[in-house]
TORKOL-4160 file (C-alpha; in steps of 0.2 Angstrom, whole numbers, padded with zeros to 4 digits, m for minus):
247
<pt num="1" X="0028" Y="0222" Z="0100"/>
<pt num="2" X="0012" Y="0233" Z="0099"/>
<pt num="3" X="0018" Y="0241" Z="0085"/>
<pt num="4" X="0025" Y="0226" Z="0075"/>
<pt num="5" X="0016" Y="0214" Z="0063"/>
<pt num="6" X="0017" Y="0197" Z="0068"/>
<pt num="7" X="0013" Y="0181" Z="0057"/>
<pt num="8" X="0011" Y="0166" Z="0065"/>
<pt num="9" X="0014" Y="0149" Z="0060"/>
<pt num="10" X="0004" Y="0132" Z="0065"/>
<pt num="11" X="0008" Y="0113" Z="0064"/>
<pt num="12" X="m0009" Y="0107" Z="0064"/>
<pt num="13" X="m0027" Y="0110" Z="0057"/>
<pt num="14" X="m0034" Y="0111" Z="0074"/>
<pt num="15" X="m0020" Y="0123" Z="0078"/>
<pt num="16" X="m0025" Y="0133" Z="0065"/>
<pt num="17" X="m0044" Y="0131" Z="0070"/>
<pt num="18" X="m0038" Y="0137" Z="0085"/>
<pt num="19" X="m0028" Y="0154" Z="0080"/>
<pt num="20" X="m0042" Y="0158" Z="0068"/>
<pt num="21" X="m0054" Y="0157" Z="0083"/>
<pt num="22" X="m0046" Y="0166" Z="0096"/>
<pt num="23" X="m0045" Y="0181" Z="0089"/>
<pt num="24" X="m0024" Y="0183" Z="0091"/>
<pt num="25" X="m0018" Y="0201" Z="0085"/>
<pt num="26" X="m0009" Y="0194" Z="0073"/>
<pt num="27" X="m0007" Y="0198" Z="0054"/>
<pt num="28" X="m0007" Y="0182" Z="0046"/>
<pt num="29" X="m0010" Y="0166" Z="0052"/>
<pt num="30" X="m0001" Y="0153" Z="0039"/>
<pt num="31" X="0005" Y="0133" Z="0040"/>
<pt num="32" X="0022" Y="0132" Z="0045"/>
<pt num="33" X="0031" Y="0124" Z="0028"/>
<pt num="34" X="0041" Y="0109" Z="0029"/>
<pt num="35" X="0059" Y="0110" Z="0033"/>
<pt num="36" X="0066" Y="0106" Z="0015"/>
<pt num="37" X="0075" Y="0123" Z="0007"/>
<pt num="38" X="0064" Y="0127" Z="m0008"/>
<pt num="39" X="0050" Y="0129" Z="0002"/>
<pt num="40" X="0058" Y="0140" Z="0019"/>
<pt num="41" X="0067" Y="0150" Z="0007"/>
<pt num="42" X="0052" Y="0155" Z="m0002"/>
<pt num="43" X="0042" Y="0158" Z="0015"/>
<pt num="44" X="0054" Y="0169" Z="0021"/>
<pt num="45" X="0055" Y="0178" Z="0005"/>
<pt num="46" X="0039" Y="0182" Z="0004"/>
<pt num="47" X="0036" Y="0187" Z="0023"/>
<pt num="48" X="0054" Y="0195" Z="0024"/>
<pt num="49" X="0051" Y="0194" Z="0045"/>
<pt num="50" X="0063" Y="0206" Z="0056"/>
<pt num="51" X="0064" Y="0192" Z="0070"/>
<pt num="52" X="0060" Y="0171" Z="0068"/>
<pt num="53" X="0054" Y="0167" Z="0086"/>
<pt num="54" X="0053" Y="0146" Z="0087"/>
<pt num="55" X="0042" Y="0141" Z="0103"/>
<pt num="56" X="0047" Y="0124" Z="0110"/>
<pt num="57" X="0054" Y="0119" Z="0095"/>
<pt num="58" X="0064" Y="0104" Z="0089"/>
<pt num="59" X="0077" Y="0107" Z="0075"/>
<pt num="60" X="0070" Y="0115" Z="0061"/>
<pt num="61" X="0089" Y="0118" Z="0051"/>
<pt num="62" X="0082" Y="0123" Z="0034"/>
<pt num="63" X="0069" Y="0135" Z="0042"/>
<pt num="64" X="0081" Y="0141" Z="0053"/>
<pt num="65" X="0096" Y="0144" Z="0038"/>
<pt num="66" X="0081" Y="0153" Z="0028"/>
<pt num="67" X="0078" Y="0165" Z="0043"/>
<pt num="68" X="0096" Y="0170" Z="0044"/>
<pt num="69" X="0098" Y="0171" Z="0025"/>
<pt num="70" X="0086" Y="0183" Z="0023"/>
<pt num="71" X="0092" Y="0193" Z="0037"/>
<pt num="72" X="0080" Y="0189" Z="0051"/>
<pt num="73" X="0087" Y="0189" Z="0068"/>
<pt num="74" X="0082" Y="0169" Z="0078"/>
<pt num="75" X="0078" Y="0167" Z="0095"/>
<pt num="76" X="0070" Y="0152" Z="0105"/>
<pt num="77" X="0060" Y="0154" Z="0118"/>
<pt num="78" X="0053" Y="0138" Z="0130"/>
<pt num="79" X="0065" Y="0131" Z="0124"/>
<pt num="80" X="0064" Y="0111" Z="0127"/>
<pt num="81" X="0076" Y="0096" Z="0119"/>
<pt num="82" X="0067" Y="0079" Z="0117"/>
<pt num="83" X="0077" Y="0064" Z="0114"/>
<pt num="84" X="0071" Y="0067" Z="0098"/>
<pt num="85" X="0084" Y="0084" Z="0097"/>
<pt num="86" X="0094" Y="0075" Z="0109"/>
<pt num="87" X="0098" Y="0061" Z="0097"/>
<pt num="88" X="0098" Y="0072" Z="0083"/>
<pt num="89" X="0115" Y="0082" Z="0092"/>
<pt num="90" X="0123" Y="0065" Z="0097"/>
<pt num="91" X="0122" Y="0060" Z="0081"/>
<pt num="92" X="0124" Y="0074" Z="0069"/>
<pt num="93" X="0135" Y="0085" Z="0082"/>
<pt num="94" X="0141" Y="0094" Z="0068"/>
<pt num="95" X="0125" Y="0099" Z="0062"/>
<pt num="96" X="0118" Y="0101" Z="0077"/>
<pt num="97" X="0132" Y="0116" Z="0082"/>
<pt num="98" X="0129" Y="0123" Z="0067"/>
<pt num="99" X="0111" Y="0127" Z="0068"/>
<pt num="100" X="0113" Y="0131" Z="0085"/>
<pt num="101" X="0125" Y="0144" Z="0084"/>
<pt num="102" X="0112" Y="0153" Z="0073"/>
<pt num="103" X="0102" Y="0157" Z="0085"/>
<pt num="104" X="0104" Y="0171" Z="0096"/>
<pt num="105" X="0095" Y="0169" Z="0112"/>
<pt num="106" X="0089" Y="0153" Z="0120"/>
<pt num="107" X="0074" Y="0155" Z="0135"/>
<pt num="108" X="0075" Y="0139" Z="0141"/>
<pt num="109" X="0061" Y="0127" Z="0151"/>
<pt num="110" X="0071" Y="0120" Z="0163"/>
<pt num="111" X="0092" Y="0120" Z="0167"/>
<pt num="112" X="0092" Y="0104" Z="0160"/>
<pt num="113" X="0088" Y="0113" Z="0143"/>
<pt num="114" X="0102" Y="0124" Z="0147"/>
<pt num="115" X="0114" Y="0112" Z="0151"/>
<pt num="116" X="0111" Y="0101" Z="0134"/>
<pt num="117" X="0115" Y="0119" Z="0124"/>
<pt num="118" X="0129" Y="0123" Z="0133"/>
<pt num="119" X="0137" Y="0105" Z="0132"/>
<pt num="120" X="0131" Y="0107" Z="0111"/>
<pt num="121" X="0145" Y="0122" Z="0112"/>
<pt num="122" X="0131" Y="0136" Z="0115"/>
<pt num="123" X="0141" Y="0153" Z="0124"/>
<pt num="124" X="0132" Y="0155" Z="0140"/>
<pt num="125" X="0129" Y="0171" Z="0138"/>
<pt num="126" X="0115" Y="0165" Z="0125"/>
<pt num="127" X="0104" Y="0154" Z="0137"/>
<pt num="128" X="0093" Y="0161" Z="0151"/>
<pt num="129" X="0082" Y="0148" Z="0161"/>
<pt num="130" X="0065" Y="0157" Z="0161"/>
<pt num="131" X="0054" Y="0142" Z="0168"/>
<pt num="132" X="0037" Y="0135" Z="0158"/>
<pt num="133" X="0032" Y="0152" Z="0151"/>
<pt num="134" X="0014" Y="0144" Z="0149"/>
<pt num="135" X="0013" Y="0146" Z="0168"/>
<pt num="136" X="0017" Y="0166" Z="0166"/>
<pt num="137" X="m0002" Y="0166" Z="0158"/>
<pt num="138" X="m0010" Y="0160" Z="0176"/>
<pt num="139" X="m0015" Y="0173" Z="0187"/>
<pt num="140" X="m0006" Y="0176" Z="0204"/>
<pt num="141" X="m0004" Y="0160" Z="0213"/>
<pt num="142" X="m0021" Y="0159" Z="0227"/>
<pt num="143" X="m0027" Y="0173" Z="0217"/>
<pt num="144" X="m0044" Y="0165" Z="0212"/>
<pt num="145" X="m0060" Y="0174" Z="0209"/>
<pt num="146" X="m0078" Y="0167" Z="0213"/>
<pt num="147" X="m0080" Y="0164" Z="0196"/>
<pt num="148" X="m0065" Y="0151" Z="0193"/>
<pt num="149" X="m0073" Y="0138" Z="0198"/>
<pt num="150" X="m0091" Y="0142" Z="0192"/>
<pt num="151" X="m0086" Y="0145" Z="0176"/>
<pt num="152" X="m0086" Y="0125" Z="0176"/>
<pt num="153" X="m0101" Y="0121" Z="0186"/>
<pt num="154" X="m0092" Y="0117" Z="0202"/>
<pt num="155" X="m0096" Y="0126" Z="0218"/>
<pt num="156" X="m0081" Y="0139" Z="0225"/>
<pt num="157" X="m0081" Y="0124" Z="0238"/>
<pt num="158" X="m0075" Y="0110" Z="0231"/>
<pt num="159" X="m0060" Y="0104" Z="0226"/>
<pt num="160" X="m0054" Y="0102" Z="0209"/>
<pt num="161" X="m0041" Y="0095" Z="0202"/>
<pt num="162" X="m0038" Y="0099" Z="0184"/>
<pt num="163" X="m0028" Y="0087" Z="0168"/>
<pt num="164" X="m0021" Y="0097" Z="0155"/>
<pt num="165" X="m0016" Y="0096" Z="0139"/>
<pt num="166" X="m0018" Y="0077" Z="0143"/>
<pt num="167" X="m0008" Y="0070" Z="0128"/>
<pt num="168" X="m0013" Y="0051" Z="0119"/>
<pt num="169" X="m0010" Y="0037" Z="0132"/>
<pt num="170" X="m0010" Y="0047" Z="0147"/>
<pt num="171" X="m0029" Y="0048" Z="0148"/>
<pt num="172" X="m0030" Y="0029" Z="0157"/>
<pt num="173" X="m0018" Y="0033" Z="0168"/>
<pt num="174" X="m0024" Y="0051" Z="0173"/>
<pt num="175" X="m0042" Y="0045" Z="0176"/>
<pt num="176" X="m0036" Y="0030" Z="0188"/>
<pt num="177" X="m0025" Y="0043" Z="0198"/>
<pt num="178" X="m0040" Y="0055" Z="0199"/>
<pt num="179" X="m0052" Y="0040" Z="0205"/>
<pt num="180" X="m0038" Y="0034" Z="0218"/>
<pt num="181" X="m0040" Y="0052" Z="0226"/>
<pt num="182" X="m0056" Y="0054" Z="0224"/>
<pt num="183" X="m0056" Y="0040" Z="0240"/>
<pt num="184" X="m0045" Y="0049" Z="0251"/>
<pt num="185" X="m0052" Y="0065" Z="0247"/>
<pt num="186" X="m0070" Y="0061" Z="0244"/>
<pt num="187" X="m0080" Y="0075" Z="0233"/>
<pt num="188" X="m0063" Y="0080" Z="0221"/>
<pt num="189" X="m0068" Y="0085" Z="0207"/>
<pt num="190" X="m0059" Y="0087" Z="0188"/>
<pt num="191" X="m0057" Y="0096" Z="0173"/>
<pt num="192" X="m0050" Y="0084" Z="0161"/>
<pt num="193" X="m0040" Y="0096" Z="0145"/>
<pt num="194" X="m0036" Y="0084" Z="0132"/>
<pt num="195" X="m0021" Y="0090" Z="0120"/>
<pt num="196" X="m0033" Y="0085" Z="0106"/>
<pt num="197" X="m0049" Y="0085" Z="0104"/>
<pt num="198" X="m0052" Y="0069" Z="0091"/>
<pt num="199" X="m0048" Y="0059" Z="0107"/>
<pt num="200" X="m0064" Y="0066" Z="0119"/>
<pt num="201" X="m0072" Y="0048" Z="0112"/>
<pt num="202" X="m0059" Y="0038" Z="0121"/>
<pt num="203" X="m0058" Y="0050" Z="0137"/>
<pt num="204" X="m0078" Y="0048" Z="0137"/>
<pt num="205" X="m0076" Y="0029" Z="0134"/>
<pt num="206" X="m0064" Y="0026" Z="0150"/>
<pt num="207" X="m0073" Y="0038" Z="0161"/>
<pt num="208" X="m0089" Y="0028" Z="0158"/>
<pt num="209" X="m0079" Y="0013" Z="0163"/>
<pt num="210" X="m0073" Y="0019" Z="0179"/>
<pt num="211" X="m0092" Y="0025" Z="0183"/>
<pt num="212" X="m0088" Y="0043" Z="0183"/>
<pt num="213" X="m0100" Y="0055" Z="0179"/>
<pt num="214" X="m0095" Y="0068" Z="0170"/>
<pt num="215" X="m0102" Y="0083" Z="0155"/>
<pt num="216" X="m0094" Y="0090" Z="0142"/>
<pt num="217" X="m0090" Y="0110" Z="0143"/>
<pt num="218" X="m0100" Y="0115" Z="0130"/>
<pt num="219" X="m0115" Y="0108" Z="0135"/>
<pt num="220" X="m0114" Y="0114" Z="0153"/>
<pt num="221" X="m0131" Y="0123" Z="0159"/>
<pt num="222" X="m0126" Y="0141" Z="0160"/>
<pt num="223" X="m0136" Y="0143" Z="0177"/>
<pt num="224" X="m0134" Y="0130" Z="0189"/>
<pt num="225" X="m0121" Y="0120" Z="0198"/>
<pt num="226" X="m0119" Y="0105" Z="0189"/>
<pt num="227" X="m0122" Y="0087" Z="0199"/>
<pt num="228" X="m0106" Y="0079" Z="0189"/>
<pt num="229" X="m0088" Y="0074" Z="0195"/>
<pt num="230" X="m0080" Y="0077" Z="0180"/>
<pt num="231" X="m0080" Y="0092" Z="0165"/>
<pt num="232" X="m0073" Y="0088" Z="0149"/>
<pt num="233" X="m0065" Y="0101" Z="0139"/>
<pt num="234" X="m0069" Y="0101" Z="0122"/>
<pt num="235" X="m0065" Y="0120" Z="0117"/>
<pt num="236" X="m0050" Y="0127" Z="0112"/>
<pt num="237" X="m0044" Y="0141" Z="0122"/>
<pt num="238" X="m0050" Y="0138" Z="0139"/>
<pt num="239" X="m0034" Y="0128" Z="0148"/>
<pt num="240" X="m0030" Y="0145" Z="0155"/>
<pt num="241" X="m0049" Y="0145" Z="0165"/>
<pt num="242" X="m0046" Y="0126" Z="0169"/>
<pt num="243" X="m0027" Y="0130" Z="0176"/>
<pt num="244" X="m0035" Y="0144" Z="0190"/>
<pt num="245" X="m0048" Y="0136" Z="0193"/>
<pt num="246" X="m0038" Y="0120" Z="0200"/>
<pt num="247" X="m0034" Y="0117" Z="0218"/>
């Protein structure tokens, strides 16, 4: 792909904020339209792509019958099938074959993924189970460096015990878990990674319940080990730090 121009389409403004930030080697950075056909028909006429790549997608059949009318080749990759899609087939098995045989090649999560396609009539051939390719972006397993755990304030002693991607509801549950262990295994520490950041107030808000100290990322000194249990992420970009630095 290092010779190929790639335009990347977001769901959200804060996963736009985030593209922009990182810097991606991308051409375009654009909102995904919604799935009605005037609007993917006129996406894909004006960006006229070689390949539509969906990432852990859900059905997007307009998108997807865009794609392939304008001669783009479809693939999935992480592929993953919520009740939501799940529904959708049982439902709508017509349908549901349909835009699924327009797809070429499927790189499923888990063989549960795999065995949803293949009993929505998808040729085996076109399914390979690759695992959570998010975990392809950690370094080798054990592999830690001094500064993995630094980078956060903690010493390379401790333990540390990260949350992430902690999605709305979860952060209660989480937070008791983590204060449960923290009484068998007395100093663990944690990085807590919420999904979005417009919900730090309420993280904050139950971890001041529960007497934990904690700091938020960015204003962590750049210096010195900090005396908290607890670092909040509230940056975009840095779950891949928080994953390595975990115990």
């Amino acid at each position: 792909l290092s010779n190929s121009n790639i335009a990347l389409s977001v769901m959200t403004a804060g996963g736009y904020k985030a593209a922009v930030s990182l810097g991606l080697p991308v051409k375009k950075i654009f909102f995904a339209p919604f799935d009605c056909s005037v609007l993917t028909r006129r996406v894909f006429r004006l960006i006229r792509p070689d390949a539509f790549i969906l990432v852990e997608a859900e059905f997007w059949p307009n998108l997807v019958r865009a794609a392939r009318l304008n001669g783009a080749r479809v693939f999935m990759i992480n592929a993953r099938f919520s009740k939501k899609s799940e529904k959708f087939g049982a439902l709508f098995p017509a349908t549901s074959r349909k835009i699924l045989g327009k797809i070429e090649l499927f790189l499923a999560r888990e063989k549960r993924d795999a065995d949803w396609l293949s009993g929505q009539g998808v040729a085996a051939g076109k399914v390979l189970v690759t695992g959570n390719m998010k975990y392809d972006l950690l370094e080798g397993a054990g592999a830690k460096s001094v500064s993995d755990k630094t980078v956060f304030g903690f010493p390379e002693k401790d333990m540390v015990f990260t949350a992430g991607s902690v999605r709305k509801g979860e952060e209660q549950p989480v937070i008791d878990a983590f204060v449960s262990a923290r009484q068998k295994l007395g100093g663990l520490k944690m990085i807590f990674a919420p999904r979005h950041l417009g919900r730090l107030a309420i993280t904050e808000k139950i971890l001041n319940q529960k007497g934990i100290k904690y700091i938020r990322l960015s204003a962590l000194p750049a210096s010195a080990e900090n005396k908290y249990d607890c670092v909040v992420v509230d940056s975009f970009g840095r779950l891949k730090d928080a994953y390595n630095a975990a115990d």
